[in-house]
N, C-alpha and C positions, 0 to 999 in steps of 0.2 A: 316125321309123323309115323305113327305107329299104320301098321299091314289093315289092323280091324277099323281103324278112323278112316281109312282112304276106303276101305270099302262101303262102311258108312254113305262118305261125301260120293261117292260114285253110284249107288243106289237112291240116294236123296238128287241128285241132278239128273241121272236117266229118267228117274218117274219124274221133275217136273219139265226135263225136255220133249218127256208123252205129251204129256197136257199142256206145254206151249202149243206145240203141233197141233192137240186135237182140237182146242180152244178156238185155234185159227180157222182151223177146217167147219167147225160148228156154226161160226158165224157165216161160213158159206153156203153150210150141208142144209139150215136149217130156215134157208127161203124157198120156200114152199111155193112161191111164184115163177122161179126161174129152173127151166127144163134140167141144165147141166148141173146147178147144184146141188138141184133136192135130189141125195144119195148119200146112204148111210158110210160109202164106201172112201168120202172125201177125208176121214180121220184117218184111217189106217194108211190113205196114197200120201197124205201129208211125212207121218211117220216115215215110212217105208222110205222117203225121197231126202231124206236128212244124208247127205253124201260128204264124206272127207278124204277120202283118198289122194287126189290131187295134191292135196294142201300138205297130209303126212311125206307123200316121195318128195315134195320141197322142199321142205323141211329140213327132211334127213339130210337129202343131198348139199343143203348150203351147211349143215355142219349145227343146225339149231336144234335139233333132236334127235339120239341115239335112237335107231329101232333096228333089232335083227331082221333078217329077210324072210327068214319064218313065222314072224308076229304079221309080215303085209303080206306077205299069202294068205294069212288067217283074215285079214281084210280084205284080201280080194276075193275069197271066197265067199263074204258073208257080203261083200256089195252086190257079187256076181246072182247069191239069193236071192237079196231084196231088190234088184234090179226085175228079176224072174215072178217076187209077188207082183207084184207093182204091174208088170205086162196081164199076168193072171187075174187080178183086180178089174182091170181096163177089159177084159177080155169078156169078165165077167158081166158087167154095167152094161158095154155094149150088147153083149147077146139080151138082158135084161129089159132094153131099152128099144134096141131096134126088131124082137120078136113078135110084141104082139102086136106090129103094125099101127099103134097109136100116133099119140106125139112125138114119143121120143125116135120113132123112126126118122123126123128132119132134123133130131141130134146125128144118129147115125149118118144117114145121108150128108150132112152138111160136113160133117167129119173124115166122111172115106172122098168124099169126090165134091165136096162144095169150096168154098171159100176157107175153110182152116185144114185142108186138106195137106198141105207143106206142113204144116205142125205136125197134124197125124202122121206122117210115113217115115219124117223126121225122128220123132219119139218110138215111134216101133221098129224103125230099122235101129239107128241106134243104141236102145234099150239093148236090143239080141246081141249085136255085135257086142257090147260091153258084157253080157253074160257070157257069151262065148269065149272071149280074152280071158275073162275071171275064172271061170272056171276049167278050162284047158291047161294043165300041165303046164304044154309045151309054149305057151304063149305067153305063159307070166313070168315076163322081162320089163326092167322098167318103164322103159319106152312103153312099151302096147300098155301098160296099167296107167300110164300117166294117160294115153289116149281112150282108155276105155273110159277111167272117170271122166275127160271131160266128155265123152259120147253118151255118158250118165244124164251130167249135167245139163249140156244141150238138150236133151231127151225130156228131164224133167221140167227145164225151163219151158221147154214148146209145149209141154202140159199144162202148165198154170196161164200158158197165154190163149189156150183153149178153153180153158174153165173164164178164164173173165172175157174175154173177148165174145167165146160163143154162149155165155151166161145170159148178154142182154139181147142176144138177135130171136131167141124164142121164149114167149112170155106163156105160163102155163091158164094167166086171170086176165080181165082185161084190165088196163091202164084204166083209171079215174083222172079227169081232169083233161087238157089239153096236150097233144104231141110233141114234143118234138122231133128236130132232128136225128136226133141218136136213138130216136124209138122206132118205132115199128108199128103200120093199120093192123089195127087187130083183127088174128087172123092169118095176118100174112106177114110171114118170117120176114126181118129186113134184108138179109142177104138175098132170098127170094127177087123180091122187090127191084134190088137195084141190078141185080142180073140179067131180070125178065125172065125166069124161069118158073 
């Protein structure tokens, strides 16, 4: 295959790899009832969180893809960024969110010290550590890159289990119709509730 068709087909699957991402993210970003995901910020975390690292040092190593060690520098560098938006993102939302003392401060709260609070220190410790490995010289060995991406992954996983998880315990409208138990009186957060706090 000719040099200008592969950049074609590589230009044609990054732009529709945006918009699988953002597509997903839209349908979350754009409930307007649910605290953690009405935020314009869920398209970009979805992007940003697309990680392969892992999978390339496997790869190479069992013998099923040439790659120089110069080419996964240049990927560890570019995880080690978007590892870096992704915290800046979250950093952003929170200050957003837990500033003016509204609602979304029992996002924050519930996030830094409530019930999804392992998720949280999870994803931000590990995020940094994986920026740190990527982007240190001295550090990018295979070993610490294989650990960095899955400290990625971990990371972004304990993300998306914060977004659906803490998505239903604060409702921004009241529920119509009758409760149940996966809901919450309105009002009062469910994690609230069963805590006694």
């Amino acid at each position: 295959m000719s040099p200008t068709a592969l950049r074609v087909i590589s230009v044609v699957a990054l732009v529709c790899a945006v918009l699988v991402h953002s597509v997903t993210a839209w349908i979350f970003g754009l409930q307007a009832g649910r605290e953690m995901w009405h935020t314009a910020l869920l398209a970009p975390w979805f992007v940003s969180s697309a990680l392969v690292m892992a999978a390339v040092i496997g790869l190479r190593k069992a013998g099923y893809l040439k790659l120089d060690q110069v080419y996964l520098v240049k990927l560890a560098k570019l995880l080690g960024a978007f590892v870096l938006v992704d915290l800046y993102f979250f950093g952003c939302d929170l200050l957003t969110e837990g500033f003016p003392a509204g609602s979304g401060l029992e996002v924050v709260q519930m996030l830094v010290s409530g019930p999804l609070a392992p998720h949280f220190w999870v994803e931000i410790v590990g995020c940094a550590a994986c920026a740190v490995i990527c982007l240190t010289p001295a550090l990018r060995r295979n070993g610490l890159l294989v650990a960095a991406s899955l400290l990625a992954i971990a990371g972004i996983f304990c993300k998306r289990v914060q977004l659906l998880v803490g998505g239903f315990q604060i409702s921004n409208l009241d529920l119509p119709g009758p409760l149940t138990a996966m809901q919450h009186t309105p009002g009062t957060p469910a994690w609230r509730a069963s805590t006694g706090a």
